[in-house]
Backbone bond lengths (Angstrom), bond angles and torsions (degrees), N, CA, C in turn:
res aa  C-N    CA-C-N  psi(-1)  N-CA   C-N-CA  omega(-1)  CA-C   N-CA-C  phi
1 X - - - 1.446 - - 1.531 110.71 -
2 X 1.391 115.43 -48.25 1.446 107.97 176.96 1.632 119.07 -76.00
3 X 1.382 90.10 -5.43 2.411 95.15 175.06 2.016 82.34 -66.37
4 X 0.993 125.75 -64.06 1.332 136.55 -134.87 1.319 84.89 -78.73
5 X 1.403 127.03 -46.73 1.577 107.94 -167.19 1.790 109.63 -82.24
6 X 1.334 144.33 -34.24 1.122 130.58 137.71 1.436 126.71 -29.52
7 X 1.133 106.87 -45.99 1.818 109.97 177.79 1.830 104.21 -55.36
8 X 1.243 107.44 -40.92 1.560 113.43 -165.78 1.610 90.04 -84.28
9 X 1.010 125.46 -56.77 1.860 119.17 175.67 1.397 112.28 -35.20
10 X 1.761 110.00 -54.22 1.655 111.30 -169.58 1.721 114.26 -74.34
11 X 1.287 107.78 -23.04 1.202 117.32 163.86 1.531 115.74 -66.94
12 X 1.387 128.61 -87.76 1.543 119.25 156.72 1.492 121.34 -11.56
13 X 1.281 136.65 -51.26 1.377 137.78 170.74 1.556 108.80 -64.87
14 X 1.310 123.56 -34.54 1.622 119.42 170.93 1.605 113.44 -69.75
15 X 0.747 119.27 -53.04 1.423 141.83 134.90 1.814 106.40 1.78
16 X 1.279 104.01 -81.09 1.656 106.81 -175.67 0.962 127.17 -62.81
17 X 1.821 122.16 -31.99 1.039 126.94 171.43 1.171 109.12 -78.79
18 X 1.285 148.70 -47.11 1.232 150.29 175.65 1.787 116.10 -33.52
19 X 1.657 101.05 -60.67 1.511 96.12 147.46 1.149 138.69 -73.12
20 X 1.346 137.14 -1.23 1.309 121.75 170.35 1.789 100.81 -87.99
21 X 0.953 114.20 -5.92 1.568 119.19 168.21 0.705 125.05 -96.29
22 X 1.193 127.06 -6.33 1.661 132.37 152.90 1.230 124.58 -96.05
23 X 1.260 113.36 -19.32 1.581 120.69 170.40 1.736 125.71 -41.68
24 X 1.072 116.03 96.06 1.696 96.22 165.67 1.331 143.98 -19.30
25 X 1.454 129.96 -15.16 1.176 124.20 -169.17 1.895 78.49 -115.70
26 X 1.013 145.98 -10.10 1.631 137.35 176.56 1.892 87.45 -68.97
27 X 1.055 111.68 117.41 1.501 123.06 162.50 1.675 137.84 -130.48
28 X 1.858 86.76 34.63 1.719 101.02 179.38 1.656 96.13 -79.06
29 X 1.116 101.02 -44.92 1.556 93.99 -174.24 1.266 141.92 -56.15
30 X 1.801 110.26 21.26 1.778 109.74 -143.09 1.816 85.28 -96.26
31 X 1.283 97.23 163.23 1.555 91.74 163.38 1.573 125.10 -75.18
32 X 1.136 100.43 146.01 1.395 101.09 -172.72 1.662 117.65 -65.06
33 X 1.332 114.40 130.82 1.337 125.69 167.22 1.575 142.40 -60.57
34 X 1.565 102.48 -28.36 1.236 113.35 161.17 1.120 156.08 -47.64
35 X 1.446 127.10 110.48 1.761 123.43 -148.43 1.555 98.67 113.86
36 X 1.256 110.29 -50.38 1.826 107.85 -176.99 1.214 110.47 -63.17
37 X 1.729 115.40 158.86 1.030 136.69 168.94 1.404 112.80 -73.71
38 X 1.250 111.38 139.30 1.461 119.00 175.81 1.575 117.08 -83.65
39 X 1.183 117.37 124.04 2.021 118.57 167.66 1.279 95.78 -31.05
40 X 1.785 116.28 121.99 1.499 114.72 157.81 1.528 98.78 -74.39
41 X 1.482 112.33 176.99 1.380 109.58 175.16 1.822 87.61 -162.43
42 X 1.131 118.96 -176.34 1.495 125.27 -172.34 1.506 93.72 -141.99
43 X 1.498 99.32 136.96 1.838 120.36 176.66 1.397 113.55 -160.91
44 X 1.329 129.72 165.32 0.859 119.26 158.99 1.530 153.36 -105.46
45 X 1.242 125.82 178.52 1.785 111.22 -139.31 1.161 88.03 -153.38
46 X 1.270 112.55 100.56 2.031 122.72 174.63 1.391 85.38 68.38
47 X 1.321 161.99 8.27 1.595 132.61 134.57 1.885 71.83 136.17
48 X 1.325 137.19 16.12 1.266 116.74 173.80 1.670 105.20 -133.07
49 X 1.550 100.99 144.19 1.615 95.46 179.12 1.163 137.14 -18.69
50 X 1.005 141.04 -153.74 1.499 144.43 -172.54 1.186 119.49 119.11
51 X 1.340 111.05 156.51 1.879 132.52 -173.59 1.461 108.48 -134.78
52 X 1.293 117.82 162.32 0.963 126.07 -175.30 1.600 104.24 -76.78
53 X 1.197 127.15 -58.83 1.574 140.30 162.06 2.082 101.51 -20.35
54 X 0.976 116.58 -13.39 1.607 121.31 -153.06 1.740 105.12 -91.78
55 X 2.011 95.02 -32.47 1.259 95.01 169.62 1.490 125.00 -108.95
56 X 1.588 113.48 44.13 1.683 128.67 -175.22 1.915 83.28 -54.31
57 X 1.008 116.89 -175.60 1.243 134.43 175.79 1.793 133.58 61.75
58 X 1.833 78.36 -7.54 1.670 91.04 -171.35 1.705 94.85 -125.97
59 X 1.434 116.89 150.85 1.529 122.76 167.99 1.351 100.72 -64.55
60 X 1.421 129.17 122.62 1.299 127.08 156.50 1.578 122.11 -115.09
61 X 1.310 106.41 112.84 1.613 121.20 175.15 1.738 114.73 -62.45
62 X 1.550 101.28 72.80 1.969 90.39 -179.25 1.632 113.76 -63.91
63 X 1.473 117.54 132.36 1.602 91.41 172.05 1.688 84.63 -137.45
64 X 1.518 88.98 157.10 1.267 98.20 -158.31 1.744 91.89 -115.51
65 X 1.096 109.12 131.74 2.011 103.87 -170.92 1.699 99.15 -157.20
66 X 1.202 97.52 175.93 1.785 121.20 152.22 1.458 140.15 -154.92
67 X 1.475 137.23 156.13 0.950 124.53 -153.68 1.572 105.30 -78.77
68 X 1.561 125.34 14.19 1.116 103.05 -173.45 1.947 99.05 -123.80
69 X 1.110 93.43 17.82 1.868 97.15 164.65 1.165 114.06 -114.55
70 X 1.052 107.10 148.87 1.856 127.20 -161.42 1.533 103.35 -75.20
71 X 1.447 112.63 -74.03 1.464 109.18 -178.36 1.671 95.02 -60.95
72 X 1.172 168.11 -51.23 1.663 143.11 158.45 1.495 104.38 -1.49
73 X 1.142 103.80 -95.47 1.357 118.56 -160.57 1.534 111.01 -47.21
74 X 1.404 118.14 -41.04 1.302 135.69 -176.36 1.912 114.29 -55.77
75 X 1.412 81.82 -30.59 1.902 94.57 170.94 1.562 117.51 -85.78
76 X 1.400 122.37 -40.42 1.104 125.20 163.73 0.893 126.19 -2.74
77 X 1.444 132.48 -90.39 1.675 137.09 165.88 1.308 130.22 -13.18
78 X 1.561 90.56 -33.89 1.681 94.31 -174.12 1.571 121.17 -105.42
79 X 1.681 97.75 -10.95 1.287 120.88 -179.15 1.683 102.70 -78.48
80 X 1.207 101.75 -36.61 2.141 105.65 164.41 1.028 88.17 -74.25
81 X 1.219 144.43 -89.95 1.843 134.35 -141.75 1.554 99.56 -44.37
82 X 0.911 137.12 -51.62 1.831 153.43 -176.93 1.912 93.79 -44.71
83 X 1.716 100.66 -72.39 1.338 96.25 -172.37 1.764 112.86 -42.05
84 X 1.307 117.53 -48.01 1.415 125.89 -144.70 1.874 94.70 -73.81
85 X 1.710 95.29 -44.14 1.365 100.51 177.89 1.415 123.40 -40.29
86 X 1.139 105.28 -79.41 1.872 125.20 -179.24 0.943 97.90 -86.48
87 X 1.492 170.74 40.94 0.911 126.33 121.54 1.704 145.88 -75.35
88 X 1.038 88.39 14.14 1.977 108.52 165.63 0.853 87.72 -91.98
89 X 1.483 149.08 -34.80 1.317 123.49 -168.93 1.712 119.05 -87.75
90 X 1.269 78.08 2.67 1.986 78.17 176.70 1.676 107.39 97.02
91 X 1.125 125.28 35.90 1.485 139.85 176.43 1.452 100.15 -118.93
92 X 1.347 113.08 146.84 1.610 123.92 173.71 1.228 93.25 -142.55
93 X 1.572 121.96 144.36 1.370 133.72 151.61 1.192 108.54 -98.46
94 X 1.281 135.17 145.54 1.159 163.62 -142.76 1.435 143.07 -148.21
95 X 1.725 117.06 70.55 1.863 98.85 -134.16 1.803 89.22 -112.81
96 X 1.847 95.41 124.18 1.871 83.03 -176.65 2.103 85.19 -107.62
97 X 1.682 114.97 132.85 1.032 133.16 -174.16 1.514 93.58 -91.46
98 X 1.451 87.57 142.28 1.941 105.17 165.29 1.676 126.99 -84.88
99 X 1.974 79.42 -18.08 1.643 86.36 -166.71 2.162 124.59 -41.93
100 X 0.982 112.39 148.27 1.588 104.05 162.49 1.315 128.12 -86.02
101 X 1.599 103.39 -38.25 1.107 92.95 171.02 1.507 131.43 -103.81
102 X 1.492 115.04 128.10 1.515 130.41 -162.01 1.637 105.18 -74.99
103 X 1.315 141.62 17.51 0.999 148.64 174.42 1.320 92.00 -94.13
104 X 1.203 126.66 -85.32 1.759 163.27 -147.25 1.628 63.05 -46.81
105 X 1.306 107.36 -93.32 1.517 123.25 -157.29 1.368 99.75 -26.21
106 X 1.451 145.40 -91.29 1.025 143.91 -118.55 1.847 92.88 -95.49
107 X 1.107 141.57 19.01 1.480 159.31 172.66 1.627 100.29 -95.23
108 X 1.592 110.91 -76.44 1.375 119.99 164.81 1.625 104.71 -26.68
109 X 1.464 120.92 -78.22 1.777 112.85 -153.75 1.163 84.72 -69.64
110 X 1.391 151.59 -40.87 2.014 125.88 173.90 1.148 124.46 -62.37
111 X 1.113 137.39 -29.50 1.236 151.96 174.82 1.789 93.95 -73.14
112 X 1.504 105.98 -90.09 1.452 84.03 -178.40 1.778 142.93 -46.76
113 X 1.406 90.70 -13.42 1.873 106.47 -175.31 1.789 112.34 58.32
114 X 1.796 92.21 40.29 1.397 103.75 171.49 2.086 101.71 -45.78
115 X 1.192 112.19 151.99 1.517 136.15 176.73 1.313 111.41 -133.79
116 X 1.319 136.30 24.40 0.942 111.58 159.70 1.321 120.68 -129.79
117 X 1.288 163.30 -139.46 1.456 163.00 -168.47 1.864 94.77 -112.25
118 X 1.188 103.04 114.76 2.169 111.20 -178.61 1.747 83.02 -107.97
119 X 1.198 107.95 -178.45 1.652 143.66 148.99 1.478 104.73 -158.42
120 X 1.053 98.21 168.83 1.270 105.16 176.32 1.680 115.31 -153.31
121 X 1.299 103.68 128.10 1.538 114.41 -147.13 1.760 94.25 -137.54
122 X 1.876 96.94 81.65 1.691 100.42 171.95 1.556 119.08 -73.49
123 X 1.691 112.87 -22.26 1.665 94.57 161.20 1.513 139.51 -69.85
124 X 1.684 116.37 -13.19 1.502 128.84 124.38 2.047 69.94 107.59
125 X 1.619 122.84 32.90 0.866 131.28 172.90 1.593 107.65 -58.62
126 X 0.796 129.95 -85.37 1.319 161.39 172.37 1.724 102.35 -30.14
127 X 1.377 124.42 -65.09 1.680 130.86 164.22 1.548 102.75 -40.24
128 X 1.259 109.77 -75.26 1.801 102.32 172.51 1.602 133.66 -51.50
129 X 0.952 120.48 -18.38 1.455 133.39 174.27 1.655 97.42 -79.47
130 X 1.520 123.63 -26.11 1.811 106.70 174.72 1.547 103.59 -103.22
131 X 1.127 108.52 -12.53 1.572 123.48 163.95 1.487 107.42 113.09
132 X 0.976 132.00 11.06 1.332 160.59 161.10 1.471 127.82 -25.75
133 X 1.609 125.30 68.60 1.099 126.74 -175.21 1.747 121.58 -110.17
134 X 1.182 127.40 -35.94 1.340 137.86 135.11 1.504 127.11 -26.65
135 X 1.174 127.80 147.20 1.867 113.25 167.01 1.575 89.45 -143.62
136 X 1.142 112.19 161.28 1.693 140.14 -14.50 0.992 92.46 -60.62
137 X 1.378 142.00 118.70 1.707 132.12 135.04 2.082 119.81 -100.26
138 X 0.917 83.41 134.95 1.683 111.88 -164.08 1.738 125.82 -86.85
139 X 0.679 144.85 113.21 1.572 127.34 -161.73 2.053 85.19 -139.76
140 X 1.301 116.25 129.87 1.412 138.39 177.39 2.027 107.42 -100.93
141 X 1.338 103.06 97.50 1.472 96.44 -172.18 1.596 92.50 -93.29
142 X 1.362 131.59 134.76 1.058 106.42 -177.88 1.825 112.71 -97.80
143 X 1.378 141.67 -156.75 1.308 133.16 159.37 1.841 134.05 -41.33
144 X 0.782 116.73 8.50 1.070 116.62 -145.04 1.891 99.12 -143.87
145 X 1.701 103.58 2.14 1.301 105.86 176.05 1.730 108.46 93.74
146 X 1.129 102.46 -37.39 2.062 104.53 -168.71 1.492 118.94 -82.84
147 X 1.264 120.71 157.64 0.941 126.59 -171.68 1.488 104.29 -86.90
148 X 1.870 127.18 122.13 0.954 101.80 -143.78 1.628 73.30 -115.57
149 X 1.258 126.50 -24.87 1.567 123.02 178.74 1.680 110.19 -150.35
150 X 1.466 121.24 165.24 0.941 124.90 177.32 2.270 111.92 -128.52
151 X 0.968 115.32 144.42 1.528 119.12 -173.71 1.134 103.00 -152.70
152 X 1.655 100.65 128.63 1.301 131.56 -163.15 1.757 97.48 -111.49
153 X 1.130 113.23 134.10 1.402 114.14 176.79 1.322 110.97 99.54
154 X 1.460 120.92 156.76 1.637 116.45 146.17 1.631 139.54 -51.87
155 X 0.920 116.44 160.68 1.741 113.50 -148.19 1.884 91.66 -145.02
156 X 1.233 122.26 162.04 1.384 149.17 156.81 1.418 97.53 -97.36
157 X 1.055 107.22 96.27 2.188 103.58 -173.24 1.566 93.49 -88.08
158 X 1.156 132.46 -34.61 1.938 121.76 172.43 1.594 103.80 -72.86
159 X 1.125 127.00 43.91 1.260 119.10 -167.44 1.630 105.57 -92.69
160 X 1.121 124.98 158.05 1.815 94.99 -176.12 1.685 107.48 -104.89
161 X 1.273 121.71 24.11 1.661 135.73 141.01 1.400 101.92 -70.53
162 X 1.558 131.94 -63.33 0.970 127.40 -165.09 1.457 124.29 -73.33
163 X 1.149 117.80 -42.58 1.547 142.95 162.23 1.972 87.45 -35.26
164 X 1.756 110.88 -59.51 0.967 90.49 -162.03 2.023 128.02 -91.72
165 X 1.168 98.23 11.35 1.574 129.80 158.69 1.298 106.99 -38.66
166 X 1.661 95.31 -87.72 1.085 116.68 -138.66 1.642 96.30 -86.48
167 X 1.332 115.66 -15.13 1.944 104.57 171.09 1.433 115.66 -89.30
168 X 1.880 105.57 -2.01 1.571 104.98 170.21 1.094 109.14 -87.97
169 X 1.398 144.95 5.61 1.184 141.74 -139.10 2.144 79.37 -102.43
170 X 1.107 95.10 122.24 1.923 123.68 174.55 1.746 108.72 -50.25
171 X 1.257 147.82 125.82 1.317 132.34 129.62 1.464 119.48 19.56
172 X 1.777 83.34 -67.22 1.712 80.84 -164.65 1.655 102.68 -93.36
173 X 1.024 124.18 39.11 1.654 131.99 174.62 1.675 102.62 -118.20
């Protein structure tokens, strides 16, 4: 009796994982993005046009969030400490918001005393074009225009792994 009831446990447990690996929202398995070009898109930057193509030459940290998800906001802090850090070094963070509503939003970056360059893109144009349905999701373009990594989840961006990432990142990266 207990062969059969383990047998039915180890089965059920093959079972779970099998679906959580097949599930749509499981997205370890995607192919990797790296080497590709990133969707330019156009926003604005200090209140004047701009493209994404505009900052080739500099590491840009895109993160894609909103003010009404927890791990979003929860990264924040570090996503300013990050900007303030590197950006002499030629790093930009880059935050395009999902939010709809443009009130909420622009309360959030005063309240928080976001510092770095936001847009905010409620037709979620721009999130779907990198395939982008989850938040925080993260994409690392490095100098050189390419997508040099992609990060799923919230992050400690002053982290000193990350700190040390993103200042190894090559010329030609």
């Amino acid at each position: 009796m207990k062969r059969k009831l383990f047998g039915g446990f180890g089965l059920a447990a093959a079972a779970a994982v099998v679906l959580i690996f097949a599930s749509p929202t499981y997205r370890q398995g995607e192919p990797s993005v790296a080497g590709s070009a990133p969707h330019d898109f156009n926003f604005d930057l200090d209140g004047k046009p701009a493209k994404l193509a505009d900052l080739r030459g500099k590491v840009v940290v895109l993160n894609f969030w909103a003010t009404w998800c927890p791990p979003c906001v929860e990264e924040m802090p570090s996503l300013n400490r990050l900007q303030q850090h590197l950006a002499p070094q030629g790093v930009t963070v880059l935050g395009v918001s999902v939010d709809d509503d443009g009130a909420a939003y622009d309360r959030f970056l005063r309240a928080q005393g976001i510092h770095f360059p936001t847009y905010r893109d409620p037709s979620k144009k721009i999130a779907l074009k990198y395939g982008t349905s989850m938040y925080p999701e993260t994409y690392i373009i490095g100098r050189n225009g390419r997508i040099a990594r992609k990060i799923i989840g919230p992050q400690n961006w002053d982290s000193p792994e990350l700190l040390a990432y993103l200042q190894s990142l090559p010329r030609g990266q």
